[in-house]
C-alpha positions in Angstrom: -45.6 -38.6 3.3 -47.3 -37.5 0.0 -48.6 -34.7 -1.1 -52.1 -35.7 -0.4 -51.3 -37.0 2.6 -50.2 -33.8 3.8 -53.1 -31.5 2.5 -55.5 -33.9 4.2 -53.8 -33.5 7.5 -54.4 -29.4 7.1 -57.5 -30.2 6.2 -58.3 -31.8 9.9 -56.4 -29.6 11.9 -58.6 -27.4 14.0 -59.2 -24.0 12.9 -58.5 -21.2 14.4 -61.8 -19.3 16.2 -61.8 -15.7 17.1 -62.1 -14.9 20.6 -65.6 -15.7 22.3 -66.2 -17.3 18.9 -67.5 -20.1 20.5 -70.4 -18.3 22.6 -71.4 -16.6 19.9 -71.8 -19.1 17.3 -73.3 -22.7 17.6 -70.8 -25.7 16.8 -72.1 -26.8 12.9 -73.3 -30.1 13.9 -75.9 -28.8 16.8 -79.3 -29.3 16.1 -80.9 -26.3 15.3 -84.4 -25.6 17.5 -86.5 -22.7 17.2 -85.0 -19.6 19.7 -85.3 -16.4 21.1 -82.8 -14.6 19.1 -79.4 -14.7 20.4 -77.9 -11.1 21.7 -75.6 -9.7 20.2 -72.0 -11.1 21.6 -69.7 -8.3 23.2 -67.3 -6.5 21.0 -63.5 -7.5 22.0 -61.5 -4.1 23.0 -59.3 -3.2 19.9 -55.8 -3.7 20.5 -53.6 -0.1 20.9 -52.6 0.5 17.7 -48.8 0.2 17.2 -46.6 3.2 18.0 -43.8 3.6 15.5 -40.4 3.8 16.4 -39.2 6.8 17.5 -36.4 7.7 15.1 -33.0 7.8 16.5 -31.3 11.0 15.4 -28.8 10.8 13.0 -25.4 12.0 13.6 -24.4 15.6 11.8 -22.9 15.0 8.9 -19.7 16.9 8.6 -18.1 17.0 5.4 -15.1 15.3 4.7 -12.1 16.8 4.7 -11.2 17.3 1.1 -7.6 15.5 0.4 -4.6 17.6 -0.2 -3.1 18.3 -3.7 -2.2 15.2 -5.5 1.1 15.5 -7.2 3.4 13.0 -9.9 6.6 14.4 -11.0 8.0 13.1 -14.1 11.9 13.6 -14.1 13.1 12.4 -17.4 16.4 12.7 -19.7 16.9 11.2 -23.3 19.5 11.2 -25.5 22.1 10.6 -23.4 25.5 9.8 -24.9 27.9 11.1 -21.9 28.7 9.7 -18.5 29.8 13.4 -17.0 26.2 14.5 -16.3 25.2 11.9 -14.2 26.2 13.3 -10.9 24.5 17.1 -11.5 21.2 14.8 -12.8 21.7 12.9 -9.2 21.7 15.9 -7.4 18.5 17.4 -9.2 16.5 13.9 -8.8 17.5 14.0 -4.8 16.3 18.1 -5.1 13.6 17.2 -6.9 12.3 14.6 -4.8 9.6 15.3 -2.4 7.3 12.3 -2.2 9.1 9.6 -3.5 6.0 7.1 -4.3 4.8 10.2 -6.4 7.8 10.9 -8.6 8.9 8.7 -11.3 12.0 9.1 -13.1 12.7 7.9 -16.6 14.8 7.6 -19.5 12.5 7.3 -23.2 15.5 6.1 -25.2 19.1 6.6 -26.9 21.1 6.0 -24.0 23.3 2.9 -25.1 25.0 4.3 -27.8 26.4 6.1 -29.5 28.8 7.3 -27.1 32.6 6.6 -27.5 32.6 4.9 -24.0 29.5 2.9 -24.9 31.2 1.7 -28.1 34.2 0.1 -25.9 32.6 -1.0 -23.0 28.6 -2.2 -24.7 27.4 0.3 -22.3 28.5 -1.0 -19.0 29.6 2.3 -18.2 26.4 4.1 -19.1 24.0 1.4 -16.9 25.9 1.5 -13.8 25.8 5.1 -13.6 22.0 4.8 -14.6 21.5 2.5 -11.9 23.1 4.5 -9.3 20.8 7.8 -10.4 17.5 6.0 -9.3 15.7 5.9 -12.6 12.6 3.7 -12.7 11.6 3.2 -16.4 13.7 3.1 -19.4 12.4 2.5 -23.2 13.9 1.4 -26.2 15.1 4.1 -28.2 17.3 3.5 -32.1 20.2 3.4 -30.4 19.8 0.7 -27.9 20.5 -2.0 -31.1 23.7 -0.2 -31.6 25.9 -2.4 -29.6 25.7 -6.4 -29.9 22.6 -8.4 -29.4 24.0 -10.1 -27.0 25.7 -7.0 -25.0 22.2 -5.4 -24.8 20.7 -8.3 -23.2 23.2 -8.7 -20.8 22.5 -4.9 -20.2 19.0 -5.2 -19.5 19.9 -8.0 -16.8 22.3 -5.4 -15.3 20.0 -2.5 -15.2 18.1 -2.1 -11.5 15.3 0.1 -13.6 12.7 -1.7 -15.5 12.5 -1.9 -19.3 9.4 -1.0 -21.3 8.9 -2.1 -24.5 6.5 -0.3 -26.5 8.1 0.2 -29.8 10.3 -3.0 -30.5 7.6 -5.6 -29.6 9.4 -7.9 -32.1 12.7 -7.6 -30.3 14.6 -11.0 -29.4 15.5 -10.5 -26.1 16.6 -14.5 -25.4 13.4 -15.4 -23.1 13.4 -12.0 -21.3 9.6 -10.9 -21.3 9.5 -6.9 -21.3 6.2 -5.4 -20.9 4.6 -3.1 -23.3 3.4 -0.4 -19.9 3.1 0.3 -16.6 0.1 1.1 -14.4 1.4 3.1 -11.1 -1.0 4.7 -8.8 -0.3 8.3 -7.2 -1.2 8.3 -3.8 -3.1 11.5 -2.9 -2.9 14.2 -0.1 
């Protein structure tokens, strides 16, 4: 249907009449004779005006219950060049420790080298205790290039903690991709 189809089709449909419109009013096409004047037609009772809705009480606010204290602990060593610490640092990390999601434990660099053992074994020695003392992060530090290319990449594969790499981005690490941070969230309360 076009458009003017459709407006002429409003244009026939009836219209709508107020109540007792009809006896009040002559249809338009009735011949019009001289007559007494018509009385006035009866006002319709006005509908009851609307109530509004009663309002449903709201519930007391309380306030919430603020969380707890939000800790982090940082444990963190650098500079390490001797395997004979490792167990008292263990013992003060498992000490330390009350919320483990909140505490992070790191090493910022200079752990590789240069100790004598790290010279003889490329640090083998020096990552598996590392490993075993639950650190998280490590970074690069100037020692780290201290033993073969090649020695420190296969470190970095043996490591359970992640590497950061903020301050050698131009490092060759064959393929391995290091990131430059970490985001961690600290759980509250």
């Amino acid at each position: 249907m076009g458009c003017g189809s459709s407006t002429r089709a409003n244009a026939e449909a009836p219209q709508e009449r107020a109540p007792n419109a009809a006896a009040a009013a002559p249809p338009a096409d009735a011949q019009k004779t001289p007559s007494a004047p018509a009385a006035p037609a009866p006002k319709a009772a006005a509908p009851p005006p609307e109530k509004e809705p009663t309002p449903t009480p709201a519930a007391p606010v309380t306030p919430a219950e603020p969380p707890g204290p939000c800790k982090l602990r940082v444990i963190f060593v650098n500079d390490v060049y001797e395997l004979d610490n490792w167990p008292r640092f263990l013992t003060a990390v498992d000490t330390l420790t009350e919320n483990k999601d909140n505490t992070i434990v790191l090493l910022p660099g200079d752990f590789v080298a240069p100790s004598l053992l790290s010279s003889l074994d490329h640090a083998r020695g020096m990552i598996d205790c590392m490993n075993r003392c639950k650190f998280q992060y490590v970074c690069f530090g100037n020692h780290e290039t201290d033993i073969p290319h090649a020695e420190l990449i296969n470190r970095i594969k043996d490591s359970s903690f992640k590497w950061i790499n903020s301050n050698m981005p131009d490092i060759d690490l064959g393929g391995i991709k290091l990131p430059e941070y970490e985001e961690i969230t600290v759980k509250g309360g």
